[in-house]
C-alpha positions in Angstrom: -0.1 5.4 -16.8 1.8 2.4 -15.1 5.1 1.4 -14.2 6.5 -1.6 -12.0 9.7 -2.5 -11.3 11.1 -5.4 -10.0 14.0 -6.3 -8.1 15.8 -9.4 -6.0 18.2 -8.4 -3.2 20.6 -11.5 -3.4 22.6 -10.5 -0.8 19.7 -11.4 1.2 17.4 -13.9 -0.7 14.6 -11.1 -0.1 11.7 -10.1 -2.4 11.5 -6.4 -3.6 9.2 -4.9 -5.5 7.8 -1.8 -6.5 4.5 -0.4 -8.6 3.6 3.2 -9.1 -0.1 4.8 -10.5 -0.5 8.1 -11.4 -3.6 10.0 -10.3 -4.6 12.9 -13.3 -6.8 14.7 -11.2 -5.9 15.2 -7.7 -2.6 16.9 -6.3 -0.3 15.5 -3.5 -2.2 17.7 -0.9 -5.4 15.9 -1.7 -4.1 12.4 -2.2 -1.7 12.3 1.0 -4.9 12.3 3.6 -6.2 9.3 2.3 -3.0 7.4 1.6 -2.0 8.1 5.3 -5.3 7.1 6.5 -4.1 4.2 8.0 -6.8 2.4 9.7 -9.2 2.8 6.5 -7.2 1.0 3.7 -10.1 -1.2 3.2 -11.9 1.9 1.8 -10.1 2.1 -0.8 -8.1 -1.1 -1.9 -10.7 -3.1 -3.8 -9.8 -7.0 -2.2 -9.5 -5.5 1.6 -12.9 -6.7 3.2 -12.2 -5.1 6.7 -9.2 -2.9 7.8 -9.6 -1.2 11.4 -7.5 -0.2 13.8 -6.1 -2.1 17.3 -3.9 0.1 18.9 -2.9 3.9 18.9 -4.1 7.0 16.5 -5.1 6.7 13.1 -1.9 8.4 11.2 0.7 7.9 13.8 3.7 5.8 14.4 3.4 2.7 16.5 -0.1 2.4 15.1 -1.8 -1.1 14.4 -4.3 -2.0 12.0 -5.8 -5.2 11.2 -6.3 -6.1 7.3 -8.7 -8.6 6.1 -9.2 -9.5 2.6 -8.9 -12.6 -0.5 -5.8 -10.8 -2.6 -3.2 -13.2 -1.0 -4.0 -17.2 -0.2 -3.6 -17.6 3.0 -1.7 -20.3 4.7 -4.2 -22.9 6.5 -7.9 -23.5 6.0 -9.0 -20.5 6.7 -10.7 -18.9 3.4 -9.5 -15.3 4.7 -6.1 -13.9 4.4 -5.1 -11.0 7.6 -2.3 -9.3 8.8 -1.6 -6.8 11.7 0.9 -4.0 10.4 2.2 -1.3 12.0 3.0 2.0 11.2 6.6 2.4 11.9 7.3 5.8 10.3 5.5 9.2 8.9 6.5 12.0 7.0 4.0 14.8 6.3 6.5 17.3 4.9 7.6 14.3 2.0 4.1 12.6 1.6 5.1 8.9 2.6 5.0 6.1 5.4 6.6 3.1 6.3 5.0 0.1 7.6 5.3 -3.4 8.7 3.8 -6.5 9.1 3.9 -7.9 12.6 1.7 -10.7 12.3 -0.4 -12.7 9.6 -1.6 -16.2 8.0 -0.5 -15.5 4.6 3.4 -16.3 5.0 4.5 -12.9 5.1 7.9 -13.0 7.5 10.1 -9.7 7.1 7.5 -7.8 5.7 8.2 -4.1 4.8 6.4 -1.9 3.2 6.8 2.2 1.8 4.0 4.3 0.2 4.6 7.7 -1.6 2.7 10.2 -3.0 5.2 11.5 -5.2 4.9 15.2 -7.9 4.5 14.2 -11.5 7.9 16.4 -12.5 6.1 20.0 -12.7 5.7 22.2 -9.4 1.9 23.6 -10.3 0.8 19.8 -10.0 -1.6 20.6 -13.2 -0.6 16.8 -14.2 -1.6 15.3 -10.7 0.3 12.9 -8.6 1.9 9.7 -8.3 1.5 6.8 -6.0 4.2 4.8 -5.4 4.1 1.6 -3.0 7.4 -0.6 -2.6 8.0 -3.6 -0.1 10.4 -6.4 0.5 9.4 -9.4 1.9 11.0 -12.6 2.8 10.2 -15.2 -0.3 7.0 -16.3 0.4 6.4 -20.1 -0.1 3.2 -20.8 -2.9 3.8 -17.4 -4.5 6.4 -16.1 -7.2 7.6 -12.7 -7.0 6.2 -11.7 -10.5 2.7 -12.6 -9.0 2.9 -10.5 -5.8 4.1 -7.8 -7.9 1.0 -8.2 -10.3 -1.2 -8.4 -7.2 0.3 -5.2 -5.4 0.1 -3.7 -9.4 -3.5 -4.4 -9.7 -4.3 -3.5 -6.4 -3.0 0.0 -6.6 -4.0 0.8 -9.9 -7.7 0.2 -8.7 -6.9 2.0 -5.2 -5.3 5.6 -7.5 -9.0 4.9 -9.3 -11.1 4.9 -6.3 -9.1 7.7 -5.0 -9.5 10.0 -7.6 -13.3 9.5 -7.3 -13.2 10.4 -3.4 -11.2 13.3 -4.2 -13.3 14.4 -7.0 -16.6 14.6 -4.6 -15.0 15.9 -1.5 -14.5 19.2 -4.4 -17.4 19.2 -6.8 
């Protein structure tokens, strides 16, 4: 199951955006370790060819990783698209994180970004978890909003997939 929203912040000219996947067979407590494993997104989001970490501890704020991949065109001749994002803020109690991107070649300026592993409405978890990913983002020059948004959708519907298969062997 799949929902996206989308949203334009006029007040600012900035891109918002927002796509959510739900994950049948794993609960929050499962799915948060890998969602806040930070330094090995690459693991798990299909286009990502190389994600490692440049300064601080995996998981905590102030942390920087460096993302390489082909989802997003970058801007230049160079055939592959990175960024450097850092982990601004964690919450363990509430599942989520907040990041940012401090550096890229993909026309990113402004870049925010929030992930969430959010309870499907009932407390014994017995209908898994949701992942919900949202950013804003300057208007990025060669790219419509729509498309990001489809990007970030297809993206994470393939990361809940490879997820759930990671958590399914780390218990069988």
């Amino acid at each position: 199951m799949l929902s996206t929203e989308m949203e334009k912040n006029s007040h600012h000219n900035r891109w918002e955006g927002k796509v959510s996947a739900k994950l049948r067979n794993a609960t929050k407590a499962q799915a948060w370790p890998l969602v806040k494993d930070f330094f090995n997104l690459h693991k798990r989001f299909p286009t990502l060819a190389t994600c490692y970490g440049l300064h601080g501890s995996n998981g905590d704020p102030g942390c920087i990783r460096y993302c390489a991949g082909s989802s997003i065109p970058s801007n230049g001749p160079a055939r592959l698209s990175w960024s450097k994002e850092r982990l601004v803020a964690v919450d363990d109690a509430d599942f989520w994180l907040k990041y940012e991107m401090v550096d890229s070649n993909i026309g990113f300026t402004s870049y925010e970004s929030t992930m969430k592993v959010l309870s499907n409405g009932d407390d014994d978890e017995s209908n898994g978890c949701t992942l919900e990913w949202s950013f804003a983002v300057d208007p990025v020059e060669g790219l419509e909003l729509e498309e990001l948004i489809r990007k970030y959708h297809v993206g994470l519907q393939l990361m809940a997939h490879k997820m759930e298969e990671e958590i399914q062997c780390l218990v069988s």
